[in-house]
N, C-alpha and C positions, 0 to 999 in steps of 0.2 A: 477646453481640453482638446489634445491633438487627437486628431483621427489613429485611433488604437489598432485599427487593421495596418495600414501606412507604416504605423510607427506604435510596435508593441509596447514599448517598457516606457515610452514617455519620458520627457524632459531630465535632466539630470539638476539633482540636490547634492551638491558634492559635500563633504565632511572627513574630516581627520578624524583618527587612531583616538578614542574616549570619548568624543565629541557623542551629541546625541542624532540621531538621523533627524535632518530637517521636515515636515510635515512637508504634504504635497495632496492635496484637496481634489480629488478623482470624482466625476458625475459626470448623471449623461440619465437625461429623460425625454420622453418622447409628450409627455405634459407637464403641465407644473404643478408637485406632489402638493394634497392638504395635509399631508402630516409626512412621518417617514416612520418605521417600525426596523427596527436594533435586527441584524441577523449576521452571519457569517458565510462566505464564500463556498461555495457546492462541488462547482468543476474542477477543481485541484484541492490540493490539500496541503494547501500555505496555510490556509484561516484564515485569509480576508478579513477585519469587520467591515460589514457592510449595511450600511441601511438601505429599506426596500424604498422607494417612492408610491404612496399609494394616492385614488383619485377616486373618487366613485365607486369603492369598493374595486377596482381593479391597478393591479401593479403598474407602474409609469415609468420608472426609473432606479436609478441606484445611487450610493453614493459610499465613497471609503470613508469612516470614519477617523477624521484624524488624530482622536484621544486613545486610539487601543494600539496596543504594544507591536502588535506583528504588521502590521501596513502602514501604521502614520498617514492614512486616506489615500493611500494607491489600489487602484483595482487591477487586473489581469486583462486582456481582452476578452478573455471567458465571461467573467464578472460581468464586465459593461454590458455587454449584449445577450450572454446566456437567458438570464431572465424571461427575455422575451419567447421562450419555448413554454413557458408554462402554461400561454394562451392562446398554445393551436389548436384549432379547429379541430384533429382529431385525436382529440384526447378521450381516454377511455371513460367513461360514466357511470355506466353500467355492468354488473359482473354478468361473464359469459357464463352458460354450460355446453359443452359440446358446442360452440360458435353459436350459441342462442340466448341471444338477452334475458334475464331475468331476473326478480329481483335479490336480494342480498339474504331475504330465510331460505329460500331455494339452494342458492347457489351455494350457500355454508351449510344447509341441509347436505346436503352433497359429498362437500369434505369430510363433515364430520362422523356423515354415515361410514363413509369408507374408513375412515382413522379406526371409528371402533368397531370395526368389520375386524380389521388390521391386528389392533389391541391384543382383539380376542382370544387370537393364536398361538400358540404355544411359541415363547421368544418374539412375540409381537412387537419387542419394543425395536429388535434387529430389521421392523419391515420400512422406518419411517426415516427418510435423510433430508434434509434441510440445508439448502442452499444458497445465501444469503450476498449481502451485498454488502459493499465501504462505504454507502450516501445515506444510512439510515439516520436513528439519532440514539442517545446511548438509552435512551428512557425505554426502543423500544427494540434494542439488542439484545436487552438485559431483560424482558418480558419474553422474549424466544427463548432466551437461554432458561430461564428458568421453568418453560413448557417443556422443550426440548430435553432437559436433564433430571429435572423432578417431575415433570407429571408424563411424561411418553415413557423417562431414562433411557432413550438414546443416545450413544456416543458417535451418529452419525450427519454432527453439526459443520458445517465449515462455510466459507464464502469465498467468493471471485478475490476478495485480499489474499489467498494463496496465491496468487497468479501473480499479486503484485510488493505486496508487504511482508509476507512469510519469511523470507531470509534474513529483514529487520528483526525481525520478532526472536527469530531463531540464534541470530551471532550476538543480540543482546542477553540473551539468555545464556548462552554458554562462557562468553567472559564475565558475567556481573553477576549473575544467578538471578536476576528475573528481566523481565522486559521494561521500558522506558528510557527512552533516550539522554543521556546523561548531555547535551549540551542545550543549548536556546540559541535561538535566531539572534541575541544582541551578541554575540560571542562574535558576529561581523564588524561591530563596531569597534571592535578590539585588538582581533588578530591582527600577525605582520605577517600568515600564508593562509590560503585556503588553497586545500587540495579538493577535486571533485572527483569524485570514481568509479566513473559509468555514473557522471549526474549531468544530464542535459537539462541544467536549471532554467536556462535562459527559456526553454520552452515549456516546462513541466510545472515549475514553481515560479511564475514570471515576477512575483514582486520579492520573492527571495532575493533573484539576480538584481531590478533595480535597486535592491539596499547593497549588494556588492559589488555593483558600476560604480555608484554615488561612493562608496568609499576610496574603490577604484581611481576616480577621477578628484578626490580631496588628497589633503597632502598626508604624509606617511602612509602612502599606499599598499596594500599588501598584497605579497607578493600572489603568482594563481600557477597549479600547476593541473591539468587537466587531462584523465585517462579515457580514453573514448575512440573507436575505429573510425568516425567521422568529424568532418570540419564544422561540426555543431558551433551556434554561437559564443559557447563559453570554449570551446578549442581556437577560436581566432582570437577569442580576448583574453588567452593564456599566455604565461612569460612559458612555458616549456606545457608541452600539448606531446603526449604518447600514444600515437596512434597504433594503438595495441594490436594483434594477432587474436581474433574471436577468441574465445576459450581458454584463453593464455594468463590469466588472470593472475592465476594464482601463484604461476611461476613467478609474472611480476613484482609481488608481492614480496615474497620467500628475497627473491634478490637485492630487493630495496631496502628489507629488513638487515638482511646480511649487511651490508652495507654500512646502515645507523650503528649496530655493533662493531664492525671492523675499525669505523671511525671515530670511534669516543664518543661519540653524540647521545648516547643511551644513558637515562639518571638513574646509575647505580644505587643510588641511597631510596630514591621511590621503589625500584625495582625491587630492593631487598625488607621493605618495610610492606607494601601493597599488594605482592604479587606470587603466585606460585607456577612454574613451568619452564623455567628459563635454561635449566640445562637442555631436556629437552627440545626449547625452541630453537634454540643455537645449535644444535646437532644437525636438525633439521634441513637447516636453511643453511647452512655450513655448504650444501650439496648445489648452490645457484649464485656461484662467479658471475659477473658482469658476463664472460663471452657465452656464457648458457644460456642465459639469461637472455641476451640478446639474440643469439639462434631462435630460441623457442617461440619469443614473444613478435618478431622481425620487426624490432627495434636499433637505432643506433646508439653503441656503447657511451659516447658521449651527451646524448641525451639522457642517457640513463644515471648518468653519474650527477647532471647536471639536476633533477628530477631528485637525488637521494642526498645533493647538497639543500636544497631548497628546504625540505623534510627534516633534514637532520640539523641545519643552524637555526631556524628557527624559533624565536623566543616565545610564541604562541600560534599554535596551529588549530585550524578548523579544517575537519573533515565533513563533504558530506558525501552519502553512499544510494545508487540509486540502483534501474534496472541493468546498467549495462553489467553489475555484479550480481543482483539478485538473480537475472533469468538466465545467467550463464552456465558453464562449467563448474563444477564445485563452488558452486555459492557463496554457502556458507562457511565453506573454508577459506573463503578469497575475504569474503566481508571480517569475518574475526578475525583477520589477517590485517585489517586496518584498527582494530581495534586492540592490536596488538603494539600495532606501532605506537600509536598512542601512550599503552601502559608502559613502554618502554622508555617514551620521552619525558612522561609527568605530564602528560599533555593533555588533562583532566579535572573538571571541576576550578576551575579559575577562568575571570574573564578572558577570552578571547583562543581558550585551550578546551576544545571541546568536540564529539564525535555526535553529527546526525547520522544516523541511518533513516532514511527517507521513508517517507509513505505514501502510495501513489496514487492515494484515496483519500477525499476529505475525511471521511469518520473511521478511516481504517482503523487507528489507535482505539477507539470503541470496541472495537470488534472483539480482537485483543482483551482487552481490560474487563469486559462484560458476560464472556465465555460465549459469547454469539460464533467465536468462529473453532470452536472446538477444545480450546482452550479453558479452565477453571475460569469461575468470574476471581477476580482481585489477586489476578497473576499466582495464583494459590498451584500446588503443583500434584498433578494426577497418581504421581506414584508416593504420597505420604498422606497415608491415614489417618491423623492427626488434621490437615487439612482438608479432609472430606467430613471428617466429624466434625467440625467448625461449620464448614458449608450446610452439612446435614440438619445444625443445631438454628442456624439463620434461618431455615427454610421450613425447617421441622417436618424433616422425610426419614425415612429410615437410611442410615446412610449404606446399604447397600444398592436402594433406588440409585445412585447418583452412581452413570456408570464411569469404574476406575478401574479395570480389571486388566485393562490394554491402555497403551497410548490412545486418545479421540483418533477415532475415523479423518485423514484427511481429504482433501477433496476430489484427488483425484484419483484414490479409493471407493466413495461415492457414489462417484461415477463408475467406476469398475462393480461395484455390488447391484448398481441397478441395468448394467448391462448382463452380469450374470443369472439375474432375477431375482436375489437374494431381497432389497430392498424395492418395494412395490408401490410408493408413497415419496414423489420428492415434489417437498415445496420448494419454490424458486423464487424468493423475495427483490425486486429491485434491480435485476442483472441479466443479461443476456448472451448466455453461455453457447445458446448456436452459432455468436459469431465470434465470441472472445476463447474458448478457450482451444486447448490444440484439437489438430484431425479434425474437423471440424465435419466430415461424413460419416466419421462413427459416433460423434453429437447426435447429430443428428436421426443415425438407427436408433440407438440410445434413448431418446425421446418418444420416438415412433413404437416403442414396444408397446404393444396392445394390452399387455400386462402391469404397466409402471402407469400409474394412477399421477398426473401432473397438474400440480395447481401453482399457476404462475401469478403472482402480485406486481402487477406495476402501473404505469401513468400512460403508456403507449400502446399500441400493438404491436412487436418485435416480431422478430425469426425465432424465437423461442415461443411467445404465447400461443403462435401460430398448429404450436405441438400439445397445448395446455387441455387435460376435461374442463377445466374450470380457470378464469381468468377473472380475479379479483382488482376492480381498479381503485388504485392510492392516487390518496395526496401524496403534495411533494414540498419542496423546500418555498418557504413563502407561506403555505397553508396549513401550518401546523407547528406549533411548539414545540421545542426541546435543545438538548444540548448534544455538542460535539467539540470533540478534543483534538488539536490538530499534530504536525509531527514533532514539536515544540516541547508537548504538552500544556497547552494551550487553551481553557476550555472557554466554550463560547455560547453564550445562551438565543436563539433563532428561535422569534415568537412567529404570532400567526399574524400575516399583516391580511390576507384577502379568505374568501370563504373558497375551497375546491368546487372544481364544477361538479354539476349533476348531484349522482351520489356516492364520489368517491369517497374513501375513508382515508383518514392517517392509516399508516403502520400497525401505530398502537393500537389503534381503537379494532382493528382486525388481529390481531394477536388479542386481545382481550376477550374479542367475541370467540374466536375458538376457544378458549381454556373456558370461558363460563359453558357452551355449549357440550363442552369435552366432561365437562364439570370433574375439573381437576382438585384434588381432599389432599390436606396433608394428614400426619396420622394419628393425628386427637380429629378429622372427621372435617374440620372448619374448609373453609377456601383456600386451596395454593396460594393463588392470584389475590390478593387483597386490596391493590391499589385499582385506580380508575380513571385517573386523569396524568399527564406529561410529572405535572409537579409530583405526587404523590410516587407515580414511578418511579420518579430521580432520590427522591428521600430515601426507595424502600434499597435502590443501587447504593445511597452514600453507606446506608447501616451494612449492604454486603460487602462493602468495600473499609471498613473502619479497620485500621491497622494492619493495612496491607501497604506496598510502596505505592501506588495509586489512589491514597486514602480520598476523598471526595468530601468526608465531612465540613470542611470549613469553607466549602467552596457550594455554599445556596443560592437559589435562583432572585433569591435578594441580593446578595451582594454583585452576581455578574447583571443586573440589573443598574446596580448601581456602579459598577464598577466596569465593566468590560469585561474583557478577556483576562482571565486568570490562570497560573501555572499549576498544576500539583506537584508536590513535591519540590518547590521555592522557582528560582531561576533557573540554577544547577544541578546536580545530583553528583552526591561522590565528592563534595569539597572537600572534606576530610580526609580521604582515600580508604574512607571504609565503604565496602559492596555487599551487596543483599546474599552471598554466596554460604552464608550458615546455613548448616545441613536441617535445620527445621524449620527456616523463612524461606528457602530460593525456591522458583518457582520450577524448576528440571534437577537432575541429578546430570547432567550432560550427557552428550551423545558424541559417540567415534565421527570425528569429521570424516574420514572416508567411508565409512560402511553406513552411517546412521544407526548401529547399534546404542542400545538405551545400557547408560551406567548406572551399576545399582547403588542403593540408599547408602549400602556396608562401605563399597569403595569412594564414596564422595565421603563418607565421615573418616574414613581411614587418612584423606589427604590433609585434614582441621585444617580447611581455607579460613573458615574465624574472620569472614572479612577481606578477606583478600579473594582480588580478580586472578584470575585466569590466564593465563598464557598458554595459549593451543597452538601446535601446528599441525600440516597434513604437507604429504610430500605430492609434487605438482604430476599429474596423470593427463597424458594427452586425450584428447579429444576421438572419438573415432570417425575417420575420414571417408568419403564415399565420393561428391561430386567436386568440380574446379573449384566452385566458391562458394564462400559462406554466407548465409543470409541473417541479417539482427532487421526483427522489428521494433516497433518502437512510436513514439507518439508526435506529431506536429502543436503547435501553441497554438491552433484554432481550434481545435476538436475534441473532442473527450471521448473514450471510451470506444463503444459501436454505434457513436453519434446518434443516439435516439433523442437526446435533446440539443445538442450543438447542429444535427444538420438540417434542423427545424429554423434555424434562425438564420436569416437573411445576411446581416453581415456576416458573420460566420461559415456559412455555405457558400458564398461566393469566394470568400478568401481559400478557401482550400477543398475544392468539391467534390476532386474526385482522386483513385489513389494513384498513384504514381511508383519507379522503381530509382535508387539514386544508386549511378554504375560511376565507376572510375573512366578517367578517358582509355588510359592505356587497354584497358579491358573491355571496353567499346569496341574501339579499335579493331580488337583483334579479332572480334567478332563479328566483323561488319556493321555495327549497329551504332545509331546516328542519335543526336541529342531529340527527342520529341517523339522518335520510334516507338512501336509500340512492337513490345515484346513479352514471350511466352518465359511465365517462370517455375520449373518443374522441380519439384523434389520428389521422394517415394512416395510419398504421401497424396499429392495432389501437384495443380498449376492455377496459377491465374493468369491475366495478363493486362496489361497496363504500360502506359509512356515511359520512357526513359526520361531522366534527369543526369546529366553529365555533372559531376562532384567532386571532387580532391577526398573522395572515399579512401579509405587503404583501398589498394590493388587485392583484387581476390574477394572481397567482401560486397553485397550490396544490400541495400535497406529498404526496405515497406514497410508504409505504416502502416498499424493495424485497424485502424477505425473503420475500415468499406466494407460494407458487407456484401456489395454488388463482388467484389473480387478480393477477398478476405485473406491476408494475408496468414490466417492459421489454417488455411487450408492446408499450407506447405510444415507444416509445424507437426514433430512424432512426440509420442505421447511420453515423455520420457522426463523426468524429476531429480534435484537434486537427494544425495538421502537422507539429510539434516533435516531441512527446510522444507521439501518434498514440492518444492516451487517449480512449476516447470521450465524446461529450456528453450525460450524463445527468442535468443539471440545464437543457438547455434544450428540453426540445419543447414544441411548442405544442398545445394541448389543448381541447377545449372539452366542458363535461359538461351533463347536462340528468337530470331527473327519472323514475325507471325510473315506465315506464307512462304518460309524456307526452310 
């Protein structure tokens, strides 16, 4: 195998248009494994399969498997070398109190004194928020959720997947009526376009990209049309590359739409058979001619036109949809804005015609599906009664326990409640929000309240535990069982190949220990929590999940033992062109894309959708302006996250060590400032400062990636959400930088 740092995506398997992707056999061990043990990919959220290499009870190696659907045996750079974070030297062992070892009845002594301190108080369930992560496994999401919502009944659940999958979640729900991605990753083997939008796959999803190089490079190629402010590597591997105007999305959108309608290219007969909103959409977008269009976005008209021929003649199109939409301007209205186009082409549920909206977390789709992030478990929907007395009758709680009175708390509400004191209790499972999420110094006050009780779970020490009473250390991926779902839908079964150090616990087995110690009753008296182990978990999820669109029942840890990776919900979703949008299955009643206003039960039954999607629009609202230029962060293909485990690892850490700023030349220039400079980057909020990187950026824009926490690029980041998705905006602050020492 080629040096993966050198050369990320590795050799090309080229194939034509139906053809299967050729297998390509991905290792790399540091000894030679006695066995290998079945898991899936952690630092992205492709879904890898990958087997671990083990030797002496310690991990050795990796390897792609080339029998499972989503890799054909290609690994990521992540993959290859990630691993080897599992066995640094300072991994946690032991739980802390107050920065003091000790052991695990202490330390849960502790929480759970406080919890039912908390309890006890009049609306004690309003004291407790729970803060959660996208790398868990669903066995032990769906254990929080079920503490969280039956035995606490708080609706103050969510996790760092707001920051990154929330828009997903939220524009599949408002055209389809529940969440799950209506296309699969073979939908590349098929297409004759892929659009990307705001999706820097080449470095986020990297064996995505190698299945659409290798198509790329086989014959009947299809065509790539790619939206994004920077010369990312799927913007040079683009036949037409729109280097957008930050914030400008939506107007894009709105004009590209107009467009496929002006031109005939719209399948009237799907349109009229599948869909409802089309006079309104047309109204809408009626308002974004090409030359608006091109003012707004400072785009050239001819590109634009070239860009909405691609869109519009094609006989099968794949969308996929990432941060450069989710963390923008109007989000959510940008994202079902491609899900619009879609409905308008037919370009749904057939090979090679299909829409990802991406997830920017292996187990994010967990999250989702399990109610770990706020959300009902089995896409069930919070404002129908009916499905809470389902939920109630699974669980056997009263269903006014299960709070439904409000939209779920989301997270960066949470955050607002426990800065105001309101919630006095957040657990922080697996994530490190002092350095990922925005403002990063009112995190940080935030934390430091003497008043806010914080019990951190994770495998390292962070800039978060660092603020924890109690720091409980996990297992991690490799030392523990369970399943996770990838953006596909996907699922993947990851056993235990080695034993955790010391005495850290799974997830699970610490979410189990609170709820026995909490000792959580349903209302015949018995156990909440009745299961004990990974499998039993996953059983007690398939029965909450049975005849929901993420049903789980026929997908046991027998057959993805025997079988790999499996889909729910088949390949596709929606062949038919029937959608989950009946007013007593969809999981939302929608929401006003520009206000975020919640539709009530009366007006969604008044519209009899009966199956039919959604055609939404919103009219395009500029950004508000303050400094020269605009700052998008965003991720490199070495690192993950706040690199608590990528910048543990040697190759990995060398390749990309420390952070950087990538300026335009012209905008150098004008600045005095030279390629390797290190320069100060200010917003209201805060500054960091870091090298320059010279770029074919758009003029006016520059980019930091978020992963350093030494000089974090949410420093510069205001606390400010779209109001669908309620995702924040980390591709739009305005920034201005200038030359350290001038």
């Amino acid at each position: 195998m080629r040096d993966r740092i050198e050369d990320p995506w590795g050799d090309r398997t080229p194939y034509g248009a139906g053809e299967s992707w050729p297998v390509r056999a991905d290792e790399y061990a540091v000894e030679a494994p006695e066995r290998w043990v079945p898991s899936a990919s952690l630092l992205h959220s492709n879904g890898d399969a990958i087997d671990i290499g083990v030797r002496g009870g310690r991990m050795v190696g990796v390897r792609g498997r080339v029998t499972d659907r989503v890799n054909h045996g290609r690994l990521d750079p992540k993959d290859v070398y990630g691993w080897q974070a599992n066995a640094s030297a300072d991994r946690l062992t032991r739980p802390l109190l107050h920065n003091r070892e000790v052991g695990w009845d202490e330390a849960m002594g502790a929480v759970v004194a406080r919890a039912k301190e908390l309890a006890a108080t009049p609306g004690g369930w309003g004291r407790f928020g729970f803060y959660t992560t996208g790398q868990l496994f669903a066995e032990e999401y769906y254990t929080l959720g079920v503490i969280g919502k039956a035995g606490l009944g708080t609706p103050h659940m969510d996790g760092n997947t707001r920051l990154c999958t929330a828009t997903s979640a939220a524009a599949l729900k408002e055209s389809f009526g529940t969440d799950g991605q209506p296309g699969s990753y073979t939908d590349v083997d098929h297409c004759d376009a892929i659009a990307l939008w705001g999706h820097n796959v080449a470095e986020t999803q990297a064996v995505l990209w190698m299945r659409m190089l290798d198509r790329r490079r086989g014959a009947n190629p299809p065509a790539m049309l790619a939206v994004d402010p920077r010369p990312t590597p799927v913007a040079r591997e683009a036949d037409v590359h729109l280097p957008v105007r930050p914030g400008t999305n939506l107007a894009l959108m709105n004009g590209l739409i107009r467009l496929i309608l002006r031109n005939g290219w719209a399948d009237d007969d799907y349109i009229a058979a599948h869909t409802l909103g089309l006079e309104e959409l047309e109204r809408v977008v009626d308002a974004y001619p090409m030359d608006v269009v091109s003012e707004i976005c400072g785009l050239e008209p001819a590109d634009l036109e070239r860009a909405a021929e691609l869109l519009g003649t094609s006989d099968r199109l794949l969308s996929t949809v990432l941060q450069g939409f989710y963390q923008s301007h109007q989000a959510t209205a940008a994202a079902v804005a491609v899900n619009n186009l879609h409905l308008l082409r037919g370009m749904l549920g057939r090979p090679g015609a299909g829409v990802l909206q991406m997830n920017g977390q292996p187990t994010a789709q967990n999250t989702r599906e399990t109610g770990a992030d706020g959300d009902l478990p089995g896409f069930r929907n919070w404002n129908n009664p009916a499905h809470i007395d389902e939920l109630a009758g699974i669980w056997n709680v009263d269903s006014a326990t299960i709070p439904h009175w409000a939209p779920p708390t989301h997270a960066m509400q949470i955050w607002r409640y426990a800065e105001q004191g309101s919630i006095k209790m957040l657990w922080i499972s697996g994530t490190n929000p002092a350095v990922s999420l925005p403002e990063l110094a009112r995190i940080r006050r935030i934390l430091a309240r003497p008043d806010l009780f914080v019990v951190a779970q994770d495998i390292f020490r962070t800039e978060t535990t660092e603020f924890a009473d109690v720091v409980l250390p996990a297992a991690t991926w490799g030392e523990k069982t369970g399943t996770f779902t990838n953006a596909d839908r996907t699922v993947h079964l990851s056993e235990k190949a080695v034993e955790p150090p010391g005495e850290a616990r799974s997830d699970l087995d610490i979410f189990l220990d609170f709820a026995r110690r909490m000792d959580f009753r349903d209302r015949d008296g018995e156990p909440l929590i009745t299961w004990t182990d990974p499998e039993s978990a996953y059983e007690a999820w398939q029965r909450c999940s049975a005849g929901r669109p993420c049903d789980y029942t026929a997908i046991t840890y027998e057959r993805l033992r025997a079988e790999g990776g499996i889909q729910w919900g088949g390949e596709r979703l929606y062949a038919g062109g029937v959608f989950n949008t009946d007013s007593d299955y969809c999981e939302t009643y929608g929401q006003e894309l520009s206000t975020g206003a919640e539709n009530t039960a009366e007006s969604h039954r008044a519209k009899r959708p009966d199956g039919r999607a959604f055609l939404l629009a919103a009219s395009f609202e500029p950004p508000p302006e303050e400094y020269p230029l605009r700052l998008v962060t965003g991720r490199g293909i070495y690192q993950f996250h706040t690199r608590t485990k990528t910048g543990r690892v040697r190759e990995l850490d060398a390749a990309a060590p420390v952070v950087w700023v990538e300026v335009n030349p012209a905008d150098a220039k004008g600045l005095g400032i030279g390629d390797g400079e290190t320069v100060r980057v200010e917003s209201s909020q805060g500054a960091i400062e870091a090298p320059v990187r010279l770029a074919d950026i758009r003029p006016g824009t520059v980019f930091v990636p978020f992963h350093y926490a030494d000089q974090a690029a949410n420093e510069l980041i205001r606390t400010t959400w779209d109001p669908v998705s309620k995702q924040p905006m980390f591709k739009l602050a305005a920034v201005r930088l200038s030359r350290i020492g001038h």
